[in-house]
C-alpha positions in Angstrom: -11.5 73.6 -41.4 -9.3 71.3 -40.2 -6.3 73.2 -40.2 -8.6 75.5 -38.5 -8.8 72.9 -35.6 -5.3 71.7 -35.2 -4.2 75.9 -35.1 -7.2 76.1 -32.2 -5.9 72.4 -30.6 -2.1 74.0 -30.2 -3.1 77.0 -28.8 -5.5 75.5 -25.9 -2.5 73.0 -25.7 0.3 76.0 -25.4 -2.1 78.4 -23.0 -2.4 75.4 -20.9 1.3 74.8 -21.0 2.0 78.3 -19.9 -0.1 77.6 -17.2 1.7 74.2 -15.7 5.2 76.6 -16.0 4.3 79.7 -14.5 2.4 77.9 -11.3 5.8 76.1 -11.0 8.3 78.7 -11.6 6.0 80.2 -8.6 6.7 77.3 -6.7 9.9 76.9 -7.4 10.7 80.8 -7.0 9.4 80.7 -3.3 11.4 77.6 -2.6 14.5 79.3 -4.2 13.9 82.5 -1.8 13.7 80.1 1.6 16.9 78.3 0.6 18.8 81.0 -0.8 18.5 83.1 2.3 19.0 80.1 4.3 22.7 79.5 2.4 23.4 83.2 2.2 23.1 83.0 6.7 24.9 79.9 6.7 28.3 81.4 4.6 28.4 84.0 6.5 28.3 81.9 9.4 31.1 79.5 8.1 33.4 82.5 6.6 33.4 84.5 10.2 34.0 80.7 12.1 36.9 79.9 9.9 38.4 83.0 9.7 38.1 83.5 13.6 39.4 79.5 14.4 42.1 79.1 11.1 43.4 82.4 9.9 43.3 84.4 6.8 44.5 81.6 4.3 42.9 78.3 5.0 39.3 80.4 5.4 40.1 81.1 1.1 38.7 77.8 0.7 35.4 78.6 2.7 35.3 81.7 0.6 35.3 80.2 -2.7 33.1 77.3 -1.5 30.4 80.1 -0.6 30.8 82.3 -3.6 29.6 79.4 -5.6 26.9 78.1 -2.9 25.7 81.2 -2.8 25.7 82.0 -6.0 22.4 80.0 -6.6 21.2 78.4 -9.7 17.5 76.9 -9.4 17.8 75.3 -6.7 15.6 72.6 -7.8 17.6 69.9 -5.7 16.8 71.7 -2.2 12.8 72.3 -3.7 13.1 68.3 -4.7 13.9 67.7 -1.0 11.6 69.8 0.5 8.9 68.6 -1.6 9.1 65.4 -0.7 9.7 65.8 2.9 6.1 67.5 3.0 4.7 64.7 0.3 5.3 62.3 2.8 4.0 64.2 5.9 6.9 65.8 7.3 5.5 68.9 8.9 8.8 70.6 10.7 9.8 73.0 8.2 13.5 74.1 10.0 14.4 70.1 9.1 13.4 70.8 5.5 15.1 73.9 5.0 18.1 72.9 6.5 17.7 68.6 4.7 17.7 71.2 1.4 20.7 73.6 2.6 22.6 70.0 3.0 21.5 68.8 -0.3 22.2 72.1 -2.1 26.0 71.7 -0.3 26.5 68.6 -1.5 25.5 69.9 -5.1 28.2 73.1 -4.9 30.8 70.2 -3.6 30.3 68.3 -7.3 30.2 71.2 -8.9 33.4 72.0 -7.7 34.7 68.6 -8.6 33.1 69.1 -12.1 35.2 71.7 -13.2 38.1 71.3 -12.1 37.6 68.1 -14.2 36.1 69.3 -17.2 38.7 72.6 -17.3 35.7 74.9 -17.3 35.9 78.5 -16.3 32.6 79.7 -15.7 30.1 78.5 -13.8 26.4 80.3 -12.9 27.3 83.0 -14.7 30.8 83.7 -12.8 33.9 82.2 -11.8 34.5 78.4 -10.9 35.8 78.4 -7.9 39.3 77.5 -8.7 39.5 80.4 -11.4 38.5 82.2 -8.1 41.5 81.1 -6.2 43.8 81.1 -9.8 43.2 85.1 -9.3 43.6 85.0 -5.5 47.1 83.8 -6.1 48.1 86.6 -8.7 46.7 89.1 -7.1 48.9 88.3 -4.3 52.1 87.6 -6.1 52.4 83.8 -4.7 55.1 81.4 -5.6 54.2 78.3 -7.8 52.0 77.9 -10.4 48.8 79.7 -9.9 46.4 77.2 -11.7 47.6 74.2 -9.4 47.2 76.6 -6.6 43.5 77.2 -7.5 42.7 73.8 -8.1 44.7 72.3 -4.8 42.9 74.7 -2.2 39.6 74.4 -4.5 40.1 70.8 -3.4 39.9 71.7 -0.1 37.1 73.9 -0.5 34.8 71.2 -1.7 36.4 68.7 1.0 34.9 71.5 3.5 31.5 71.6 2.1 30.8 67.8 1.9 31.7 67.1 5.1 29.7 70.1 6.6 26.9 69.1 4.6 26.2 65.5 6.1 26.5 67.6 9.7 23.7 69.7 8.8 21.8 66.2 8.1 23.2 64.7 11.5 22.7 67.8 13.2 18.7 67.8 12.2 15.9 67.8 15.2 14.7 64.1 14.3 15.5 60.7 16.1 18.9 59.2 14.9 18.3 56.3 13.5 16.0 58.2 10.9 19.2 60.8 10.5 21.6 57.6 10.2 19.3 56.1 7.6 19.1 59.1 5.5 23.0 59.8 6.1 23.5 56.0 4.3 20.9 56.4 1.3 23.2 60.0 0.5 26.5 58.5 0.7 24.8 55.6 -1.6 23.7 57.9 -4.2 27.1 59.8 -4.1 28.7 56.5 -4.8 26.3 56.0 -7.8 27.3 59.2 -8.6 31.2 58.6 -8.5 31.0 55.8 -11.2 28.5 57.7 -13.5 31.6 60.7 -13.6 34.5 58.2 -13.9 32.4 56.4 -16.6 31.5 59.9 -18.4 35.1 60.5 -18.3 36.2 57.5 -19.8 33.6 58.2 -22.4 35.4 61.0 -23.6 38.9 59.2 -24.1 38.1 55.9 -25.8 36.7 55.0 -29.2 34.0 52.7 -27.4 31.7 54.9 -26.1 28.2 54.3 -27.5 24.7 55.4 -26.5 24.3 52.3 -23.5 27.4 53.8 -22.1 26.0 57.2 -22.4 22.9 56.1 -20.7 24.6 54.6 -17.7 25.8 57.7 -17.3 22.5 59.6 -17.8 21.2 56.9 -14.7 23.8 56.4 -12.7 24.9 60.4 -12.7 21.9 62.6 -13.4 18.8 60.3 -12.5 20.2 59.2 -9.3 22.2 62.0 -8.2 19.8 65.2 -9.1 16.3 63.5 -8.3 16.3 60.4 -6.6 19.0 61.3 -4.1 17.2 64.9 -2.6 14.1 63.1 -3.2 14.7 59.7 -1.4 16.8 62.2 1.3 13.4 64.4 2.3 10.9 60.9 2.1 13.1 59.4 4.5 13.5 62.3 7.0 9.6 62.3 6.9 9.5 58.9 7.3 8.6 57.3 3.8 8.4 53.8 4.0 10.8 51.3 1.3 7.7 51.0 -1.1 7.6 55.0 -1.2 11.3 54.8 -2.1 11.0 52.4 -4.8 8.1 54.7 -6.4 10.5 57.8 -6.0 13.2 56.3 -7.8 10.9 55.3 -10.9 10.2 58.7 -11.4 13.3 59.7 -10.7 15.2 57.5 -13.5 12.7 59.0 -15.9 12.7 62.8 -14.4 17.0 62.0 -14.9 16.5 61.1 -18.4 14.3 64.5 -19.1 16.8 66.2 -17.9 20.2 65.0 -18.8 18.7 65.1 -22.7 17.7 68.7 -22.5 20.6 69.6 -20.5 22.5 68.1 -23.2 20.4 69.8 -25.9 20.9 72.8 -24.1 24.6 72.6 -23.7 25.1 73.2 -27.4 22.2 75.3 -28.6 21.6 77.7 -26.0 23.3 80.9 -25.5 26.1 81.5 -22.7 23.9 84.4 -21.1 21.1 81.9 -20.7 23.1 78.8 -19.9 25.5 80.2 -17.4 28.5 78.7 -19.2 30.2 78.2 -22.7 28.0 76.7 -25.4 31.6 75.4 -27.2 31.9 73.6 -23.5 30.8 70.4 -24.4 32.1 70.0 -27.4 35.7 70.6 -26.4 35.6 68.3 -23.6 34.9 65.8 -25.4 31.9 65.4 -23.8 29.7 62.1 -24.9 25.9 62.4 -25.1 22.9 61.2 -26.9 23.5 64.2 -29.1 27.4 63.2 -29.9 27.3 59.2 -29.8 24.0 59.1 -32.6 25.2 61.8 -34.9 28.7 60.0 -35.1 26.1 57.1 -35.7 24.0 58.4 -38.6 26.3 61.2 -40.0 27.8 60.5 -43.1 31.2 59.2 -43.4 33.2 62.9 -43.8 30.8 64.6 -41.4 31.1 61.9 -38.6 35.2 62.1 -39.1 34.9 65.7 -38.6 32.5 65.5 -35.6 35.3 63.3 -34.2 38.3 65.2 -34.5 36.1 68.2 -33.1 35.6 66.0 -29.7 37.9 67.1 -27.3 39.3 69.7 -29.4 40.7 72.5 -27.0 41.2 75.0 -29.7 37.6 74.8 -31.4 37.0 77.8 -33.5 33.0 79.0 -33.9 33.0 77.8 -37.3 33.9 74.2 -36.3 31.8 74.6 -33.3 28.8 75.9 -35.7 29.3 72.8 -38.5 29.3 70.3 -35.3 25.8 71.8 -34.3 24.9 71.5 -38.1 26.1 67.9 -38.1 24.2 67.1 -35.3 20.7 68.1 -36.4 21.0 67.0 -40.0 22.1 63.7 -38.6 18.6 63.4 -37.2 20.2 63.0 -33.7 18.9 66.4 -32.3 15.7 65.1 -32.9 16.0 61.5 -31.9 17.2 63.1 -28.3 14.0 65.5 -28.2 11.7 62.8 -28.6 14.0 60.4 -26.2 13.0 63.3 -23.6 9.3 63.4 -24.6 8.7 59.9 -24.0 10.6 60.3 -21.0 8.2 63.3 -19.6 5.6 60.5 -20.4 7.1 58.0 -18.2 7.9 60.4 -15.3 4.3 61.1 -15.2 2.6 57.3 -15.6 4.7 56.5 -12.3 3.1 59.3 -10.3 -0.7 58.3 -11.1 -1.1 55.6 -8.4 0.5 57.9 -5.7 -2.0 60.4 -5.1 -3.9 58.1 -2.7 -1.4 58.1 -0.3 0.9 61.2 -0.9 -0.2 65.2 -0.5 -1.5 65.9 -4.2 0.2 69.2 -4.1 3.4 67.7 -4.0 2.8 65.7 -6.9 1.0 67.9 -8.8 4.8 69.6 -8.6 6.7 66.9 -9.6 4.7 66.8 -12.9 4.7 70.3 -13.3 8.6 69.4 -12.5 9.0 67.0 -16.0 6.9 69.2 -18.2 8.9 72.3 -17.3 12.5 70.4 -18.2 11.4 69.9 -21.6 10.5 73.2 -22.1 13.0 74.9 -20.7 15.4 77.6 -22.4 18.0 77.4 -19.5 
């Protein structure tokens, strides 16, 4: 009987889950349609500008800006924004598309910075963009190297699109010193977001990395960067007060931590077709997460030496890359980062309760739909 119960108990628990994700997915879908058609206008703005003011070759750097702009993802950065612009009462809906256009700029600018660092190839299913301009110069039959060449105009690229992205914000129908305000907490969080990258990188070169290293990247990177920055960025163009920033950014540093573990989690045991890039990714880079740092931890002594030497390893073979995943679960570390995340969901959700008096419930009914879907997510 009482296996009975606990069978009944899951599935009421599972139906209601399914619930919670397909009224966000919904949510997020019709966000995702607004600011995907919003970008798709604005590249083709930007692409027929620069080729008309700059020529053929300096617009190449427009071009593979756009193609990965455009090329979408989620978009849960721009819905973050928009969301909390209406949470706390904004009510011009041009400012929040265009606050989320900015944002999601500012995203395809890191992006672009991200893989040029980490050596990746794909990104969103596709190209990076300076693979895109790599083929741009062979097709062409240019002099130099072509690699350098994709990586020096990709540069420019992503110079483009971060400074065309704080324009959109500057350019917004509000009064300037709101603009100016929001302008300042952006370049703040881009800051943050500078020292969490350096840090990640040094993570992957020394011997010294350990799991309070990682997490200062998982906070100064991911928390600050993917929720409270688009968050804190719509509050203030709606006007939130400090008080309402302080509240965003607890949730934010435990939405970050939700995310960051599963993306981690992800990054290994997901498929490429679902992930959008190279499960193996990670694990050549060197890359230093919750998942790598505790393993190496509580591994044994042969299997953490060979976890090691498989770090940063450019020519990892699928076997090797198969025994590291096998490493890292039997370790117990696959499972200490799952429940990391759960208690995490947990936390993101006890900061929202004494909100609903004074911010639209719809809102934050998304930003806990917003947790519980990261945990559960297969992409």
């Amino acid at each position: 009987m009482k296996a009975i119960y606990l069978f009944m108990n899951n599935m009421k628990n599972t139906t209601k889950q399914n619930k919670v994700t397909e009224q966000f997915i919904a949510i997020l879908t019709d966000y995702k349609k607004l600011i995907d058609a919003d970008i798709d206008s604005f590249c083709e703005d930007a692409i027929a500008e620069s080729y008309e003011s700059f020529g053929e070759y300096p617009t190449q750097a427009v071009k593979a800006y756009c193609a990965l702009l455009s090329r979408g993802g989620k978009r849960i950065r721009g819905a973050l924004t928009m969301t909390a612009y209406k949470m706390l009462g904004g009510d011009n809906e041009q400012v929040a598309l265009e606050a989320a256009r900015a944002i999601e700029m500012l995203h395809a600018y890191i992006l672009m910075v991200d893989d040029i660092q980490d050596r990746s190839e794909i990104r969103r299913g596709g190209p990076t963009a300076h693979m895109i301009l790599k083929k741009y110069h062979e097709k062409h039959h240019l002099k130099d190297e072509a690699l350098h060449f994709g990586e020096s105009i990709t540069m420019n690229g992503f110079l483009f699109g971060s400074h065309r992205a704080l324009t959109v914000i500057a350019d917004l129908d509000l009064d300037a010193d709101r603009k100016l305000a929001a302008i300042k907490n952006v370049n703040k969080h881009f800051i943050n977001t500078a020292y969490g990258q350096s840090l990640d990188i040094f993570n992957e070169v020394t011997e010294s990395a350990d799991e309070d290293a990682v997490d200062k990247v998982l906070l100064w990177k991911t928390a600050f960067y993917t929720f409270s920055n688009p968050l804190q960025l719509g509050a203030i163009l709606a006007g939130a007060t400090e008080a309402d920033l302080v509240k965003l950014e607890e949730y934010s540093l435990h939405a970050g931590r939700v995310f960051q573990l599963t993306d981690d989690i992800l990054g290994i045991y997901s498929e490429e077709s679902s992930s959008g890039k190279s499960p193996l990714d990670d694990i050549k880079e060197g890359k230093r997460t919750i998942l790598t740092v505790k393993a190496l931890e509580l591994a044994g002594k042969s299997d953490a030496y060979f976890l090691e030497q498989m770090l940063g390893n450019k020519q990892l073979t699928q076997s090797e890359f198969q025994r590291c995943k096998e490493i890292i679960e039997d370790s117990g570390a696959l499972a200490y980062a799952q429940k990391q995340a759960k208690d995490s969901v947990i936390d993101a959700l006890s900061s929202l309760q004494d909100t609903k008096a004074s911010w639209s419930n719809q809102q934050v009914a998304f930003l806990e739909q917003l947790v519980q879907f990261l945990i559960n997510r297969k992409a």
